[in-house]
C-alpha positions as CSV (number, residue, x, y, z in Angstrom):
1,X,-9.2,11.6,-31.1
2,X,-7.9,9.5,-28.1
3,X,-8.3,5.8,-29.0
4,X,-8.9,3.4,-26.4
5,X,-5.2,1.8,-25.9
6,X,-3.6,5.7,-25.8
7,X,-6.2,6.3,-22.7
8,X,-5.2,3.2,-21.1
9,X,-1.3,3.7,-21.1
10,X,-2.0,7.6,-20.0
11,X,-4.4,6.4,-16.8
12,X,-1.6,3.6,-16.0
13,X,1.3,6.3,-15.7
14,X,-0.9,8.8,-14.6
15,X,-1.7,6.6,-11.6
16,X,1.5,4.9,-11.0
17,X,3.4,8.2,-11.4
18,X,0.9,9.8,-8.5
19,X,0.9,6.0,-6.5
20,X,5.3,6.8,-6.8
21,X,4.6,10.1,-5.0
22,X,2.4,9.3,-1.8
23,X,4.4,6.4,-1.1
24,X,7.8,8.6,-1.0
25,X,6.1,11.1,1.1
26,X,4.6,8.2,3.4
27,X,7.9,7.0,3.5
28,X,10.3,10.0,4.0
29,X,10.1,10.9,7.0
30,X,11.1,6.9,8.6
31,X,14.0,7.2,5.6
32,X,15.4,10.8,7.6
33,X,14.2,9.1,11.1
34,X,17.5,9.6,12.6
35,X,18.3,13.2,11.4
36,X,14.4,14.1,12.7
37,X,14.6,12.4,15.8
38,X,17.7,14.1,16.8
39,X,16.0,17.8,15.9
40,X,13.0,17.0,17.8
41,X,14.9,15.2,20.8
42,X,12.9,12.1,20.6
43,X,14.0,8.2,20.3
44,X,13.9,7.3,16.7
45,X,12.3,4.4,17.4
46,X,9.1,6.5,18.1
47,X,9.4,7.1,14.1
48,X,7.0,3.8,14.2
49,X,4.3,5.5,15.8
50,X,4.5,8.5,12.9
51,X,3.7,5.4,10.5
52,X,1.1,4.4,12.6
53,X,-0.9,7.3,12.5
54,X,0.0,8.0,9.0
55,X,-2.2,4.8,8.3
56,X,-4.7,5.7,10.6
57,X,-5.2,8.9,8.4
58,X,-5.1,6.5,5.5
59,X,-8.1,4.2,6.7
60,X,-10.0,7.1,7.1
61,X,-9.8,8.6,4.3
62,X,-9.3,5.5,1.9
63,X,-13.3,4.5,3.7
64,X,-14.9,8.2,2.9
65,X,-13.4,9.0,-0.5
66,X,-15.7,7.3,-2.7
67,X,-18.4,9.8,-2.8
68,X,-15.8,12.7,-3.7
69,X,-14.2,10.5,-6.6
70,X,-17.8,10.3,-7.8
71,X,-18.6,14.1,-7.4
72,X,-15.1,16.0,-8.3
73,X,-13.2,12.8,-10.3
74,X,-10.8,10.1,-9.5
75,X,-8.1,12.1,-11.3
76,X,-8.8,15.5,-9.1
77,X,-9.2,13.5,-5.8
78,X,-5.8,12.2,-6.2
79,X,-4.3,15.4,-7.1
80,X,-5.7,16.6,-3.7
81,X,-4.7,13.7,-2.0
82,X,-0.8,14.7,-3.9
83,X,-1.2,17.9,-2.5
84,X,-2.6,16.9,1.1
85,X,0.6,14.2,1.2
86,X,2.8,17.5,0.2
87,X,1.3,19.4,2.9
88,X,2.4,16.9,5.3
89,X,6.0,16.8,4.6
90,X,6.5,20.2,4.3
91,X,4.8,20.8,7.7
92,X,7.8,18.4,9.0
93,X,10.4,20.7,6.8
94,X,9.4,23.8,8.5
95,X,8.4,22.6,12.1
96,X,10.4,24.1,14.8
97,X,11.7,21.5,17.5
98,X,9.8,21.8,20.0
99,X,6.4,21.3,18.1
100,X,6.0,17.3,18.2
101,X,2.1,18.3,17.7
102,X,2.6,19.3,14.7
103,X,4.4,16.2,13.6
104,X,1.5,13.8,14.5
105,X,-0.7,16.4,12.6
106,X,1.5,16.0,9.8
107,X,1.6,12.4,10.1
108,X,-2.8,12.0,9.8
109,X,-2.2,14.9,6.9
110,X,0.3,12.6,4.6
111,X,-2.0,9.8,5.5
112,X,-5.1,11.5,4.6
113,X,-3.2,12.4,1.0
114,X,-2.7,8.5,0.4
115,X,-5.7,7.0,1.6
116,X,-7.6,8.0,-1.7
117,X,-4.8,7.4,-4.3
118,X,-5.7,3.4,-4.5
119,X,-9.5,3.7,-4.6
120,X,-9.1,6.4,-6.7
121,X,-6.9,4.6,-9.7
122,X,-9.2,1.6,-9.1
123,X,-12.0,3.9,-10.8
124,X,-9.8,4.8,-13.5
125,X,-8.3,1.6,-14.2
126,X,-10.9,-0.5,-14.2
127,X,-12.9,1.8,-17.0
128,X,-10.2,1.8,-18.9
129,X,-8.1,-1.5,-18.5
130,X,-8.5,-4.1,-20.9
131,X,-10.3,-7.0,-19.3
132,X,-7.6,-9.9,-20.1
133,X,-5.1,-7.6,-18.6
134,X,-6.8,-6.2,-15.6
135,X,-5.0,-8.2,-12.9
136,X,-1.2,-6.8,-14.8
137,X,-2.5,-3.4,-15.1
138,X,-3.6,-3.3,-11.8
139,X,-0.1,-5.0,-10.1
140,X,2.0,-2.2,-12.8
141,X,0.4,0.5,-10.9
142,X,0.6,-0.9,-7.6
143,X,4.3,-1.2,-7.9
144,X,4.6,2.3,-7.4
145,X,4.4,1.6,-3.6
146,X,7.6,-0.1,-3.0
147,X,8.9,2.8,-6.1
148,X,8.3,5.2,-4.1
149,X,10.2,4.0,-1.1
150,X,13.6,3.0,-2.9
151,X,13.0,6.6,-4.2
152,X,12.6,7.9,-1.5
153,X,15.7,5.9,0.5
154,X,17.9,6.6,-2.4
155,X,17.8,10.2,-2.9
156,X,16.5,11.6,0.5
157,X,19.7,10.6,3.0
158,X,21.9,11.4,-0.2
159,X,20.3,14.8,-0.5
160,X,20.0,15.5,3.6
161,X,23.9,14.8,3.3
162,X,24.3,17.8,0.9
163,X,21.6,20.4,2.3
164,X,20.3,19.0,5.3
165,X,17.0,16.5,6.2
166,X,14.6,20.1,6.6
167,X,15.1,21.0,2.6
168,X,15.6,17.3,1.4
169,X,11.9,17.6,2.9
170,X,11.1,20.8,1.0
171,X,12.7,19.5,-2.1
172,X,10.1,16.5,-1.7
173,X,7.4,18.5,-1.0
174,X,7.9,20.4,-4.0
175,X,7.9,17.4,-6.4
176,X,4.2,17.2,-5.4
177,X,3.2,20.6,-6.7
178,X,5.0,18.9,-9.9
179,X,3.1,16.0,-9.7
180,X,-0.2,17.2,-9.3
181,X,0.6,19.8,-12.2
182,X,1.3,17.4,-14.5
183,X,-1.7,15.4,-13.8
184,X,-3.7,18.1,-14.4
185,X,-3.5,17.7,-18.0
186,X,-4.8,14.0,-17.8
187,X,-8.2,15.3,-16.2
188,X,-10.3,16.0,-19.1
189,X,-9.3,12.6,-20.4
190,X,-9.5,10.5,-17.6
191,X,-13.1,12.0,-15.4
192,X,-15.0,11.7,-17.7
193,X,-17.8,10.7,-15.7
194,X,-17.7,13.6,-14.0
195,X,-20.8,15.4,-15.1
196,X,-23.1,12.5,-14.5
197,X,-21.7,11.6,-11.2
198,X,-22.2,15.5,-10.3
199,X,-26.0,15.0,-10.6
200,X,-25.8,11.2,-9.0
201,X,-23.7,12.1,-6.3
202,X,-25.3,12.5,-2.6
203,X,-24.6,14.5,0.6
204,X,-21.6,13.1,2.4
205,X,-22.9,11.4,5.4
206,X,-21.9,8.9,7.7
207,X,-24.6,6.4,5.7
208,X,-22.8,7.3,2.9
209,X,-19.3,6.9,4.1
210,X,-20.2,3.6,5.1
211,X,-22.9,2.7,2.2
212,X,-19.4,0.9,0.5
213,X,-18.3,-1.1,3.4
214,X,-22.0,-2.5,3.6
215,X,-21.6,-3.4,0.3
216,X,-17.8,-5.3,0.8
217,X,-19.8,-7.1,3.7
218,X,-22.8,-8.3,1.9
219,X,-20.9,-9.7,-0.4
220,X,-19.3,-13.1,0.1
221,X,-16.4,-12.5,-2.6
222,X,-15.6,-9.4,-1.4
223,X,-16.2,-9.8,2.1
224,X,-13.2,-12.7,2.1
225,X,-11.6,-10.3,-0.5
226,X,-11.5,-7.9,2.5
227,X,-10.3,-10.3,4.9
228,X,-7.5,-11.6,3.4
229,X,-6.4,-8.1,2.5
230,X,-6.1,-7.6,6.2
231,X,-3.7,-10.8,6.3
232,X,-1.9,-10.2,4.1
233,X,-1.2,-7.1,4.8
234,X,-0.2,-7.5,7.9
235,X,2.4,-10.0,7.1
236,X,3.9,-7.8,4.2
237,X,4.3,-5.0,7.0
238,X,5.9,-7.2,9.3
239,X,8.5,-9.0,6.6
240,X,9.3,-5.2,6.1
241,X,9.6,-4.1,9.3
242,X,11.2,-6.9,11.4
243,X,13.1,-8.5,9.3
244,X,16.3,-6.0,9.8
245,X,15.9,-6.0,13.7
246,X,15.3,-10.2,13.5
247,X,18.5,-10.9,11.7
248,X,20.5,-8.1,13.8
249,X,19.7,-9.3,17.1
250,X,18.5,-12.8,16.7
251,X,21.0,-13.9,14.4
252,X,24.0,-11.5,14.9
253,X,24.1,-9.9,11.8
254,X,25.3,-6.7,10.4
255,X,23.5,-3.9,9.9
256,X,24.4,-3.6,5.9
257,X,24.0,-7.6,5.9
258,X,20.7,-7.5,7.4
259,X,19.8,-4.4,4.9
260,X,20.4,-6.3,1.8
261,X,17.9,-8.4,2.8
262,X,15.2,-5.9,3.0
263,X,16.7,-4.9,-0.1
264,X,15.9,-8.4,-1.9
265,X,12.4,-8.8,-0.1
266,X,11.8,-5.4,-1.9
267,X,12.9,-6.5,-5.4
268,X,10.9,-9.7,-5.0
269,X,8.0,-7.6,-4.1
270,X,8.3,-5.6,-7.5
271,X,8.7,-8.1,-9.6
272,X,5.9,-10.5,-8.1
273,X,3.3,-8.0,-9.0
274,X,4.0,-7.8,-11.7
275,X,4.6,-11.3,-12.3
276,X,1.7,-12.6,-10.4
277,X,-0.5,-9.8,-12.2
278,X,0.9,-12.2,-15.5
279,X,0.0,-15.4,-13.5
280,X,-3.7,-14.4,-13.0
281,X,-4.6,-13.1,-16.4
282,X,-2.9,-15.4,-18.3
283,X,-2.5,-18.5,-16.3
284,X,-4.9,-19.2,-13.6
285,X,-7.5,-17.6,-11.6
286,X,-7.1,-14.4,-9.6
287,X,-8.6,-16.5,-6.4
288,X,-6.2,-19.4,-6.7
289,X,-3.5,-17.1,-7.5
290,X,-3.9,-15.2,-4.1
291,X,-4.3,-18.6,-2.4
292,X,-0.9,-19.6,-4.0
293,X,0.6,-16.5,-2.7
294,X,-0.7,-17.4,0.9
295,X,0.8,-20.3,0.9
296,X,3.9,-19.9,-0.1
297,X,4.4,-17.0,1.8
298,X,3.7,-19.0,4.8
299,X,6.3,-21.4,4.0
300,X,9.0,-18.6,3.3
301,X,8.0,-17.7,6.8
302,X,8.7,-20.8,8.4
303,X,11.9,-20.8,6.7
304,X,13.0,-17.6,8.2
305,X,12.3,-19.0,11.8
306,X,14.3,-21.7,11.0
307,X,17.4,-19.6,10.0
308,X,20.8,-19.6,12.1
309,X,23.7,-17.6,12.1
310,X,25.5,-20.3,10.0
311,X,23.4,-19.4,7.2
312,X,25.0,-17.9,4.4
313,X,23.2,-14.3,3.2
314,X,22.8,-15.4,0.1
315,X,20.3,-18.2,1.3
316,X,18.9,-15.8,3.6
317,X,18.7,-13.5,0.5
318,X,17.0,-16.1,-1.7
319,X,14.1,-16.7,1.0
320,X,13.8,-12.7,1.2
321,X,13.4,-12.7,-2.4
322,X,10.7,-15.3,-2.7
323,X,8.9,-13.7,0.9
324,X,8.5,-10.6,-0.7
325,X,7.1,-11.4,-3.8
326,X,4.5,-13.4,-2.2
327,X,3.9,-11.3,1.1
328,X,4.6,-8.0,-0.8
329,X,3.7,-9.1,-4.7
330,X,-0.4,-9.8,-3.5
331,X,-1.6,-6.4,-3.9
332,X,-2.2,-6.0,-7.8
333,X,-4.4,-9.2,-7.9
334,X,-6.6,-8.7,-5.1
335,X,-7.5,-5.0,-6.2
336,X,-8.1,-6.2,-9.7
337,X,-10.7,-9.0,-8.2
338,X,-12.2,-5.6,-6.0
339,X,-12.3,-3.8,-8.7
340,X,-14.1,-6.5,-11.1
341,X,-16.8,-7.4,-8.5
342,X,-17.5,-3.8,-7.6
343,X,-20.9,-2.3,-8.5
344,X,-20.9,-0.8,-12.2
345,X,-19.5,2.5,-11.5
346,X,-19.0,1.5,-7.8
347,X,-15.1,0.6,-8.1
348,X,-13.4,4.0,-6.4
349,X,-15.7,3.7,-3.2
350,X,-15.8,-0.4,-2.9
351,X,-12.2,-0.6,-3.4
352,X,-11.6,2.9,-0.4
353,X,-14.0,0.4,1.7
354,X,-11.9,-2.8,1.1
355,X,-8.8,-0.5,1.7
356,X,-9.9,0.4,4.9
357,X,-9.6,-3.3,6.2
358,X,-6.2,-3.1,4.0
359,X,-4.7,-0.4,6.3
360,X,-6.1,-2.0,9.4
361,X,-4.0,-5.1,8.8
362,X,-1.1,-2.7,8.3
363,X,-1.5,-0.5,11.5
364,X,-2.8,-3.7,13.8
365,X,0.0,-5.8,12.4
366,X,2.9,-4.3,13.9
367,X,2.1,-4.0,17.6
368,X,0.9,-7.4,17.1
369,X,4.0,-8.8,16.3
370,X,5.7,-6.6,18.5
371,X,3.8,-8.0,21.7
372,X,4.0,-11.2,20.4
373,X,8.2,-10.7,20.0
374,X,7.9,-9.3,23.6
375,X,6.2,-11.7,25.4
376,X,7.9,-14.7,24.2
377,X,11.6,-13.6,23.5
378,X,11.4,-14.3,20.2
379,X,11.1,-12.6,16.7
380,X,10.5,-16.4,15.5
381,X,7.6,-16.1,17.3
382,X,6.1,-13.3,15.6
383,X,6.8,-14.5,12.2
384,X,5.5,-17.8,12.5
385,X,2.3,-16.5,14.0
386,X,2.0,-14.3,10.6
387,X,3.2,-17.7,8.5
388,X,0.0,-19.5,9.8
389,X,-2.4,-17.1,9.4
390,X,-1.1,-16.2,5.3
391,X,-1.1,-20.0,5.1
392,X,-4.9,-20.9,6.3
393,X,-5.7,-17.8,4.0
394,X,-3.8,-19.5,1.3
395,X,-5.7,-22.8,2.0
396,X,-8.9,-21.0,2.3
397,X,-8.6,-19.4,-1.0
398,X,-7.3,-22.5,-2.8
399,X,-10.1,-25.1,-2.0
400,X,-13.0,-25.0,-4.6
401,X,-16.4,-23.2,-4.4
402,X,-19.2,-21.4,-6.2
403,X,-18.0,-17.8,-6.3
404,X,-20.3,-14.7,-6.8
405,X,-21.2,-14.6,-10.7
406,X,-23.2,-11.3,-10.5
407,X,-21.9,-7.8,-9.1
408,X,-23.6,-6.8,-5.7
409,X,-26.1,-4.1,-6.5
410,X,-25.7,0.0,-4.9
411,X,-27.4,0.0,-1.6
């Protein structure tokens, strides 16, 4: 017999290991940007627009999962979703040159494969979590994202040194056949709702599809869940993709200089999940923990804009550091609040809804910034307009009120 704490340690590695994979195949292909963009004749800068649409994939899918976690299993949907993310990367592997088609198919295919992952291990994890230690469990398995992509950016260029980017591709390609194997044997244990949500389950519909994001929006907690998701997000996306180019050509730095600060921003981000996760089970609540976050976030960002060339890396290093545990360290504690305030039975396809505005703050954010940067001058610009908005979220969050008690019901 399986006791209770054996089934919650299997669903968190079960999910992490799976959250690991989809983020190194999101990921791969802007880690091998040069080698690709060379084969296919394009500027590697274009490798931006790949992520874009590998996000657009995910909003899509992460909205219309819910009803397939409920019919097949959260479990098997993220095994397909493994699978679908494969796909993707080996389509890149074997594409001849002259086929850019098939690399924005690709692209929506990898995206498609992680959309679900999230809402997926928010209906395991929140059956199976112990309540005083949802918000940890929930920031554990959500540290798989950056995982993934220092996995991904240690051993991909490494291995595309040795054999070339098409099988460092094929190599991770194949890891998601072992993946999704080894999940396999986590199934019976894990859906075990399965049979009841068989009968339950409805035809897949555009009411359906949307039925969850009705539900986020009628709900005042989740509704401002939602929107600071979309904040948030877009400022971690932007701390992790303009904070190489800002300190390169604003502030004259090297590229290895400027890439051990990505580096810190990414450590910080790792460990403030977890240690945030801490923070809001232990310490204070999940909404003033997230307002906390926004704030100083906000002030790490006006920090950066105030950086010079005179400033040492290490102080640079140390702001990194504290950005990304805020701007990157969020995600574990706002799922967990999703997750709690979900419907009974509801969590996969409320938290696929909420993700939906997620990934909209991470495909709008960019361009954003980038036409902000573009029509002032100034990467200052673009991170202080990001500081300001994380900050009023924070500020938002932090001042008191009478929060939803009861769970929205099922529309």
């Amino acid at each position: 017999m399986v006791t209770k704490g054996r089934r919650a340690l299997v669903a968190l590695a079960a999910t992490t290991a799976i959250q690991i994979y989809v983020s190194l195949a999101a990921t791969a292909t802007a880690v091998l940007a040069p080698e690709i963009a060379q084969a296919f004749d394009v500027a590697p800068k274009w490798i931006g627009v790949f992520v874009g649409l590998v996000y657009v994939g995910a909003m899509l899918a992460s909205l219309a999962c819910g009803g397939f976690i409920e019919r097949f299993g959260a479990i098997r949907i993220s095994q397909f979703g493994v699978l679908l993310s494969a796909a993707g990367t080996l389509m890149i592997a074997l594409a001849p040159s002259y086929a850019l088609a098939l690399l924005i198919a690709a692209a929506l295919l990898i995206g498609v494969g992680y959309g679900p992952i999230t809402p997926a291990s928010s209906h395991v994890l929140i059956r199976t979590a112990e309540p005083h230690r949802l918000a940890l469990t929930f920031s554990i398995k959500q540290t798989g994202v950056p995982a993934g992509a220092a996995l991904a950016g240690a051993v991909l260029p490494a291995l595309a040194l040795v054999v070339g980017w098409r099988i460092a591709l094929l190599v991770a390609a194949l890891a998601g056949l072992v993946v999704a194997a080894v999940a396999e044997k986590t199934h019976a244990m894990l859906d075990t709702e399965l049979q009841t949500a068989r009968h339950s389950a409805r035809t897949f519909s555009l009411a359906t599809v949307l039925q969850p994001l009705r539900i986020v929006v009628g709900s005042r907690t989740l509704a401002e869940l939602a929107v600071v998701s979309f904040i948030y997000a877009g400022t971690q996306v932007c701390l992790t993709s303009f904070i190489v180019v800002y300190l390169t050509e604003s502030l004259r730095w090297s590229l290895v200089g400027a890439g051990f600060v990505l580096t810190a921003a990414t450590v910080g981000g790792v460990v403030g999940r977890i240690g945030w996760g801490l923070v809001a089970d232990r310490v204070a609540p999940p909404r003033r923990v997230l307002g906390v976050i926004g704030v100083i976030a906000a002030i790490c960002g006006v920090v950066i804009t105030l950086a010079t060339p005179a400033w040492s890396t290490a102080a640079v290093a140390m702001v990194a550091l504290i950005f990304g545990a805020t701007a990157i360290g969020w995600n574990g504690v706002q799922l967990a609040e999703v997750a709690r305030h979900a419907p009974q039975g509801a969590a996969g396809a409320v938290t696929g809804a909420a993700g939906f505005i997620t990934f909209s703050g991470v495909v709008a954010g960019p361009p954003i910034f980038a036409l902000l940067a573009a029509s002032t001058g100034s990467y200052r610009v673009g991170f202080g307009v990001f500081a300001a908005m994380s900050g009023i979220s924070g500020i938002v969050l932090l001042m008191p009120w009478r929060p939803t008690t009861k769970r929205p019901k099922p529309r």
